[in-house]
N, C-alpha and C positions, 0 to 999 in steps of 0.2 A: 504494500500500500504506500502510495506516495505523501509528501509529508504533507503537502497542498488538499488533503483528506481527513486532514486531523487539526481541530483546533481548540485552543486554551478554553475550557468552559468553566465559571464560577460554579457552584453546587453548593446544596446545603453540607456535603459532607467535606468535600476538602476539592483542589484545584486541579486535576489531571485529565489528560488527554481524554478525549469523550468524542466518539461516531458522529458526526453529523450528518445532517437529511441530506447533503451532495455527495458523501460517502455512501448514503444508503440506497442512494438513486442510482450510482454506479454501480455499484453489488449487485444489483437484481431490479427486475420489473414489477417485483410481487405488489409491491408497495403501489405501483402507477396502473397494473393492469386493473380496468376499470372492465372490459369485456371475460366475457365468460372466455373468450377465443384468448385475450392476453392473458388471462392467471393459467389456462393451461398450457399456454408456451412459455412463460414464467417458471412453470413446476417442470416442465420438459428440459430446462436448460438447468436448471437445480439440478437435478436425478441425472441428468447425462453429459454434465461437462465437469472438470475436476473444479473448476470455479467452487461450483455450485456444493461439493463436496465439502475442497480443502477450506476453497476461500486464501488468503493468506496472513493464518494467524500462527504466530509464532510457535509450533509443536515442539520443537526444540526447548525452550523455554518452561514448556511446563512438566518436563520428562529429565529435567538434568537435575542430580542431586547435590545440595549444599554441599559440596566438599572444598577444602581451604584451597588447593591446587588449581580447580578450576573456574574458568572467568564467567560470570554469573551472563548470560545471555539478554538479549534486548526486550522486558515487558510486551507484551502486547497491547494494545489501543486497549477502552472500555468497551463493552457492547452492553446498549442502555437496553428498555424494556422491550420494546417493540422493531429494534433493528433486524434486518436481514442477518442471520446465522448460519455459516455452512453447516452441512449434515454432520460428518463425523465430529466438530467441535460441539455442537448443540446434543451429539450422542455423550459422549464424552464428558461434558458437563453433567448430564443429567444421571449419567452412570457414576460421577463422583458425587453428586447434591443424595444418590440411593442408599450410596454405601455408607457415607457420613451418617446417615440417619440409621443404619441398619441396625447396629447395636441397642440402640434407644429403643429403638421397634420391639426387638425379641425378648430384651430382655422383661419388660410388666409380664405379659402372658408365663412365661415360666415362672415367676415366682408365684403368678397366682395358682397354676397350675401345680405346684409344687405346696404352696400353702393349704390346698385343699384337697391333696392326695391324687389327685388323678393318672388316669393310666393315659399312658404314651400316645394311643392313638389321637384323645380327646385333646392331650396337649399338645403336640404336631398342629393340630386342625385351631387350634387359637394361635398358634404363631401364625398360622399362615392365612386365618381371616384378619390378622391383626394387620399382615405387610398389605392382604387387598383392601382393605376398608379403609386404611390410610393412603394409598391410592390413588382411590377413587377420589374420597374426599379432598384431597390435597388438589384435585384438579380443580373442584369448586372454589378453594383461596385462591389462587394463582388466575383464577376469571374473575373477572369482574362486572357481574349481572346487574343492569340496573331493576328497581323492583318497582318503587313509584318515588315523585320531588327527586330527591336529593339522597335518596338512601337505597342500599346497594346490597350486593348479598357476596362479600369475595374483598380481596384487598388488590387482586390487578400486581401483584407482588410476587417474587418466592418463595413466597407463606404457607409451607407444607405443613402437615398438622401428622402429629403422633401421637398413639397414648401416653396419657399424663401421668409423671412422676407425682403426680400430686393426688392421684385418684391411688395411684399405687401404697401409698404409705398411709390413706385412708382406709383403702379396702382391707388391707392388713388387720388394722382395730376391728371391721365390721367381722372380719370370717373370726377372729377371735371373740366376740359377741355372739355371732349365730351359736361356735361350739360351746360356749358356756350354761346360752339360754337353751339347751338340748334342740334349737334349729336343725344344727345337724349332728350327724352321729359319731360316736367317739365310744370306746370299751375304757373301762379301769380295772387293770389286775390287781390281786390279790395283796401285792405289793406298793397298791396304789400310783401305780404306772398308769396317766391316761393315753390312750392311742387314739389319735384321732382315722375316722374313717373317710374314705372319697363320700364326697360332697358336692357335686357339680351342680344341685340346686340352691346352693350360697352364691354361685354366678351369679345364675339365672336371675336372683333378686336384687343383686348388686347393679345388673344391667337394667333391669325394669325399673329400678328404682332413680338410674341414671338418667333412663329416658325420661320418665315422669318431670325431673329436676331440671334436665335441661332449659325449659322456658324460661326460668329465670333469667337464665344468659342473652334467652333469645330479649328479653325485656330489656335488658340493662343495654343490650346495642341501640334502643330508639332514644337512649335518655343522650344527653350532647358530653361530646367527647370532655368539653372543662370542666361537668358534674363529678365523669368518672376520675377523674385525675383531680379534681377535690377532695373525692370521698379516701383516692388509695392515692396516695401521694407517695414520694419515694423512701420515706419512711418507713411504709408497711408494706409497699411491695417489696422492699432490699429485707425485710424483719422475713416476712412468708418464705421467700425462697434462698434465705440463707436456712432456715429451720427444714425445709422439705430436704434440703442438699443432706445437712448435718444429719437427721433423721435414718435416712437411706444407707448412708456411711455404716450407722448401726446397727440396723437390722436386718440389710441383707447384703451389702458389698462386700465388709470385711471377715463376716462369717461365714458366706460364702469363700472366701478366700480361704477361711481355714478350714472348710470341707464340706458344708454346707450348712444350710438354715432352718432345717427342719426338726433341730432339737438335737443334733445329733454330738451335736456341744459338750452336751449332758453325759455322753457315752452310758445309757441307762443299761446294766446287764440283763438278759434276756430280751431283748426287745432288737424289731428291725433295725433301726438307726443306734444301735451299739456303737457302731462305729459308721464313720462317713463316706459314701453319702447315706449307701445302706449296708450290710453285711451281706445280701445280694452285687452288689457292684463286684466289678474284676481285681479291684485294687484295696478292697475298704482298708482304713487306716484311723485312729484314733483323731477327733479331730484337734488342727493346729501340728499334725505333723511337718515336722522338715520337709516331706517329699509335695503335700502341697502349698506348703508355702513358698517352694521355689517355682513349682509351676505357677504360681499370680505372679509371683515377684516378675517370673520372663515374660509373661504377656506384660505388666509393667511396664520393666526397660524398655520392651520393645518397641513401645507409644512413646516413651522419651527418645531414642536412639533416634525414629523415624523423625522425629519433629526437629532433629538436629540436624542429620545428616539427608532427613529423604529430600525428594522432589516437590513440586508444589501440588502435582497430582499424588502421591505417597502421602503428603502432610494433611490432606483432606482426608484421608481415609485411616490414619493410622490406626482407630482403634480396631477396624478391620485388620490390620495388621498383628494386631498386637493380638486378638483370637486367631489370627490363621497361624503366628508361630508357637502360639501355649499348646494348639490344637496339635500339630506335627509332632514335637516333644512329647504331649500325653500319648498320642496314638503309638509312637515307636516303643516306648515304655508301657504298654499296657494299661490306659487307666480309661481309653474309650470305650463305654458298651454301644456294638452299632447296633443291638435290636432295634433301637427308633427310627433308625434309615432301614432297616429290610422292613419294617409293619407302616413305614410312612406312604401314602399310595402314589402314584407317578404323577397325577393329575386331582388337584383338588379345587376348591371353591366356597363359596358361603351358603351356610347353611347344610353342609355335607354332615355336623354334628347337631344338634340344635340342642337349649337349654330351655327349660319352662321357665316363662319370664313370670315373674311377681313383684313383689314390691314387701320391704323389710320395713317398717314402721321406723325402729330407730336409729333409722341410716336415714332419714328422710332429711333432720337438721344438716348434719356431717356433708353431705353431698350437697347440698345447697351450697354452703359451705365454700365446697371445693370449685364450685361452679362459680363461685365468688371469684375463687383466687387464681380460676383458669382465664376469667375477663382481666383480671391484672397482667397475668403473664401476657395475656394475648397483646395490649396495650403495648408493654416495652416491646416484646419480639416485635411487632408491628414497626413503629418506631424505629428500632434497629435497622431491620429490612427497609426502611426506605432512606438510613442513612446510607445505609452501603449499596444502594442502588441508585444512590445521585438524585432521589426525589425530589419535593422539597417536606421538609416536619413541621410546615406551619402553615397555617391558612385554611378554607374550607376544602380543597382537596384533600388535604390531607386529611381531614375532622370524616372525611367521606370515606376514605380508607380503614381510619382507623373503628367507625361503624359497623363496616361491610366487613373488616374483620374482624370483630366479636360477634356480630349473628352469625358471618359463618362460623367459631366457633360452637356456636349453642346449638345449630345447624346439626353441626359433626355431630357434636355429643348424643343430638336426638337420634340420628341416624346409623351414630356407629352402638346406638344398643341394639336396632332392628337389626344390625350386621354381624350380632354377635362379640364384638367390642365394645370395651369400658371408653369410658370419652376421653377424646380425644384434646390435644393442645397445640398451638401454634409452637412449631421447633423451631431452635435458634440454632444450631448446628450450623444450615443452611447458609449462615451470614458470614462464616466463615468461608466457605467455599466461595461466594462470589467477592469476597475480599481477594482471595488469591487468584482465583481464575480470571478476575475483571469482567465477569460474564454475568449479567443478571437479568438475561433475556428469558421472556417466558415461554419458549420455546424450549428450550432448554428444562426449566421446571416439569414442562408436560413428558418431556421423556424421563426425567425422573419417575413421575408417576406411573409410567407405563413399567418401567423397571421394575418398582414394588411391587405393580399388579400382577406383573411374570414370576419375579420372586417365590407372590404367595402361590400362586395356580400351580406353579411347579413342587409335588408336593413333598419330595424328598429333600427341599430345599432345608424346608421346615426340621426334617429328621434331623438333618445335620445338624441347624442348630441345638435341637434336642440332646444330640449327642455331647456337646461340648461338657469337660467335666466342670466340676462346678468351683474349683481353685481358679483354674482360666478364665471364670466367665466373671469372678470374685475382683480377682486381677485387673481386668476390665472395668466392670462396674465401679467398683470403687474410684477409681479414675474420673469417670463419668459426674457418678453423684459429688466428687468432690469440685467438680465443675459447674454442677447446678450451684453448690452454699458459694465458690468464689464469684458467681454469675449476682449472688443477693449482697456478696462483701462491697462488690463492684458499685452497685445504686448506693448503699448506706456512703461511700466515698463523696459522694457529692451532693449531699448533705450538710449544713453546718450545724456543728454537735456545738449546741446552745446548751443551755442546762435541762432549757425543755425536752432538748431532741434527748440529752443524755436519760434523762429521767425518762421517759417515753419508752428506750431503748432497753434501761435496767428493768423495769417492771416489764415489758415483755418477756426478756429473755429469762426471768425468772421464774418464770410457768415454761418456758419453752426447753432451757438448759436443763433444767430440776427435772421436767418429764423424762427427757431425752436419757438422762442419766441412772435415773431411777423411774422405768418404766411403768410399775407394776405403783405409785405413788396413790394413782385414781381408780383401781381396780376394784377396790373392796369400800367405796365410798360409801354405798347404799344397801349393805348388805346387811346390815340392822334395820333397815324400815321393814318393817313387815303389812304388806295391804296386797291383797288380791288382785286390785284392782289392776286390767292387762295394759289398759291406756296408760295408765303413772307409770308401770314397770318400764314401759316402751320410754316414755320423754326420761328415765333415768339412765337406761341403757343409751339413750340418745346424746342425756351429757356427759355420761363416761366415756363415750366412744369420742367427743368431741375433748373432750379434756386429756384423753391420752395419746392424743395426735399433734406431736410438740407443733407445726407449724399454723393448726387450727386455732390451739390455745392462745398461743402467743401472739398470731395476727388477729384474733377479735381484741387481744388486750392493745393494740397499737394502734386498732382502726378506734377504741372507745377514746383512751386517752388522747389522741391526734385531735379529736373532736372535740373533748369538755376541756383541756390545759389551753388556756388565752397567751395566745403571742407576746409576749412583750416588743412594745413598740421600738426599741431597736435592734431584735432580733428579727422585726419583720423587713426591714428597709435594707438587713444583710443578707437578707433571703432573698430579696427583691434584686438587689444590685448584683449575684451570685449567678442566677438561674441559668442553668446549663439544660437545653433539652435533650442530653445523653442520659441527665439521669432520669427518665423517662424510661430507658430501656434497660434490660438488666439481664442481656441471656448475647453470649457471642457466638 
């Protein structure tokens, strides 16, 4: 591309070379053909000239890894929303925006899967309604429909949506709720060993209860973007998902890293999970042995190693990385069961398992709740994504976007329960990859989505991941979730810690750390009221479940106090004079 095709353009996010409509006009006709007769010789010179393929964007550049010896290669231009993209870059893009996400993807479904006993088949079949249903969906963020005025259904963005970390370390409380209130089934031996039994209709209620809640969401997208960013300010969004991050770290990253989370901690004698992950497994080992602590540790490095030394396509995917070489290690060494890739089927889809959908009474607050703090996330990721796509973050387009992405949010969530999916959330992962690609064309998203749709339909995709042991995927995760709490360190950064904000700060975090720490604090809260009544037991079981969900607790105590604690008047004119709209966004 000649230089006379590229010109200096201001942006809300920062000053770098950016595509213009004389560049776009020379790439292609797509843009000008007005007849049916020019878009199909437009798509004819696409598909059959290398133009229309290579294009000429820098492949060298994104294929050469950081090594100190060699000379780092020439960036390529930006490619804005809607420019012409050749094929194999727009594949390429969309096959790194997959795999970036992939991790995030699998991992909710296996731990739910794994939290409520289920057998291999049913859990294959939620990984892989989890990679189609997000998708699907993700192609509805990435359009941008208008519905009626001024309000929209989509952010027009690469605002791919995934299941929520945050639904994930609620559901946890609730299936620990169903087995207590005997919802579902569990033996105690003699020794007072409880064993919990498969449960797949604690899903089923989980998901019914999500669709039900979703409207919330859908509501809070018609209220005006300055209400919601009143009501959750950076305060309590940076408090929420630093708590969701820290959360996850504990009860399922690092315990999985030491063999798994299914109690096996306890090494109870006579019992399946004796040892980890079960005393069936090829390898079991007591948990916290040496032998898996070093398989997490090398998936670990190997997410460090790649973000140093890989490529810029390497760097986008490393936690992929960093499961394909824990998984080679476990495999040589014995520690992979493949039953779940020979029972996984070649071809699957949604609804190949189905759950009977219900609704759990005292999951009804908790999931509102969470539908709360999926409209916050969706807020910053928003934001982000159209910092690093050159938009602009202020004005009523923007107020349109950031709309059109939380109904589609509430959207997802209603429709990833009909899919079999827990609800879903706008990923920030993605914002990292059009940081390094320069590419945040939605053309490129859509092949994304087509990616994950192939993913899940291919059903032994699913097995695989099934198979990963569970030090590897511990390895990983933990990695991950320590990314969501530095993604909440990140907003609290720009913040000025007043006395107010301090004080605001400590009494959150002292229901949130205290939970976090000492889990089991809220469990026996109510275990002296004695009343029959089914309703009361439900709204009790409703505020234990909410109160032992360190990011639940602690963001209602930061959204109350943000409310009734008065400004002081020259904390307010330093607030005023400060305002950064990064801290707006809180997920990279």
């Amino acid at each position: 591309m000649s230089s006379s095709s590229i010109k200096e353009q201001p942006t809300a996010a920062m000053d770098l070379p950016v595509l213009d409509s004389t560049c776009v006009a020379s790439h292609t006709e797509l843009s000008t053909g007005t007849s049916l007769k020019g878009r199909a010789m437009a798509w004819r010179k696409k598909v059959l000239t290398r133009e229309g393929w290579l294009g000429d964007y820098n492949y060298t550049w994104l294929c050469t890894p950081a090594l100190p010896f060699l000379n780092k290669p020439r960036s390529p231009p930006f490619y804005g929303l809607d420019v012409d993209l050749p094929l194999v870059l727009a594949i390429s893009c969309g096959l790194q925006h997959a795999l970036a996400m992939l991790a995030g993807l699998i991992t909710p479904p296996i731990i739910f899967a794994s939290a409520l006993n289920l057998d291999p088949a049913t859990s294959a079949y939620m990984i892989s309604a989890s990679l189609i249903g997000c998708g699907i969906l993700s192609s509805v963020q990435i359009s941008r429909i208008r519905i009626f005025r001024n309000y929209y259904l989509g952010t027009g963005l690469i605002s791919v949506v995934g299941t929520s970390f945050a639904t994930l370390s609620t559901a946890t409380a609730i299936f620990d709720a169903m087995y207590k209130d005997g919802t579902c089934p569990s033996v105690t031996s003699a020794a007072g060993v409880v064993t919990r039994k498969p449960c797949p209709d604690a899903y089923g209620k989980v998901l019914g209860t999500s669709l039900v809640c979703a409207f919330l969401e859908i509501f809070m997208s018609f209220l005006p973007a300055r209400v919601l960013k009143l009501i959750f300010p950076p305060i309590v969004t940076g408090t929420v998902v630093l708590m969701i991050g820290a959360s996850l770290i504990g009860s399922s990253g690092v315990l999985n890293w030491g063999g798994g989370s299914n109690g096996c901690i306890n090494g109870t004698p006579g019992t399946y999970n004796e040892l980890c992950p079960t005393i069936y497994a090829p390898r079991p080992l007591p948990w916290g042995s040496p032998e898996f602590i070093g398989l997490g540790f090398l998936s670990f490095i190997s997410i460090i190693l790649t973000e140093i030394f890989g490529s810029p396509f390497l760097k986008n995917i490393s936690v992929i990385i960093g499961l394909v070489t824990g998984c080679i290690v476990a495999g040589g060494t014995g520690y992979i069961d493949g039953s779940s890739i020979k029972s996984a089927p070649g071809i699957t889809f949604l609804w190949v398992h189905r759950f009977k959908i219900g609704v759990y009474p005292p999951a009804i607050l908790p999931m509102l709740a969470v539908y709360v703090s999926l409209a916050m996330e969706a807020i910053g990721d928003i934001t982000a994504s159209a910092e690093v796509s050159r938009v602009k973050v202020q004005g009523p387009e923007f107020e349109t976007r950031i709309q059109g992405g939380v109904l589609g949010d509430g959207v997802s969530g209603f429709f990833s329960a009909l899919f079999t999916v827990t609800p879903l959330s706008t990923f920030a992962q993605n914002n990292g990859v059009i940081a390094i690609t320069r590419c945040a064309n939605r053309r490129a998203g859509r092949w994304c989505c087509f990616f994950l749709i192939l993913f899940g339909v291919l059903g032994k995709i699913s097995g695989v991941f099934l198979s990963i042991p569970n030090p590897v995927l511990g390895g990983v995760t933990t990695f991950l979730f320590a990314s969501v709490a530095v993604s909440g360190v990140r907003v609290l950064s720009y913040i000025k810690f007043t006395r107010r904000e301090r004080f605001i700060l400590a009494a959150a975090f002292s229901l949130g750390f205290g939970n976090l720490l000492v889990p089991t604090i809220f469990t026996h809260l109510f275990d002296r009221v004695k009343d029959n009544n089914k309703g009361l037991e439900g709204l009790f079981t409703s505020i234990t479940i909410i109160l032992s969900t360190p990011f639940l607790s602690s963001g209602i105590v930061a959204v109350i106090l943000n409310t009734v604690l008065p400004v002081e008047i020259a904390d307010s004119k330093e607030e005023n004079d400060s305002t950064d709209p990064e801290a707006l966004s809180y997920s990279e």
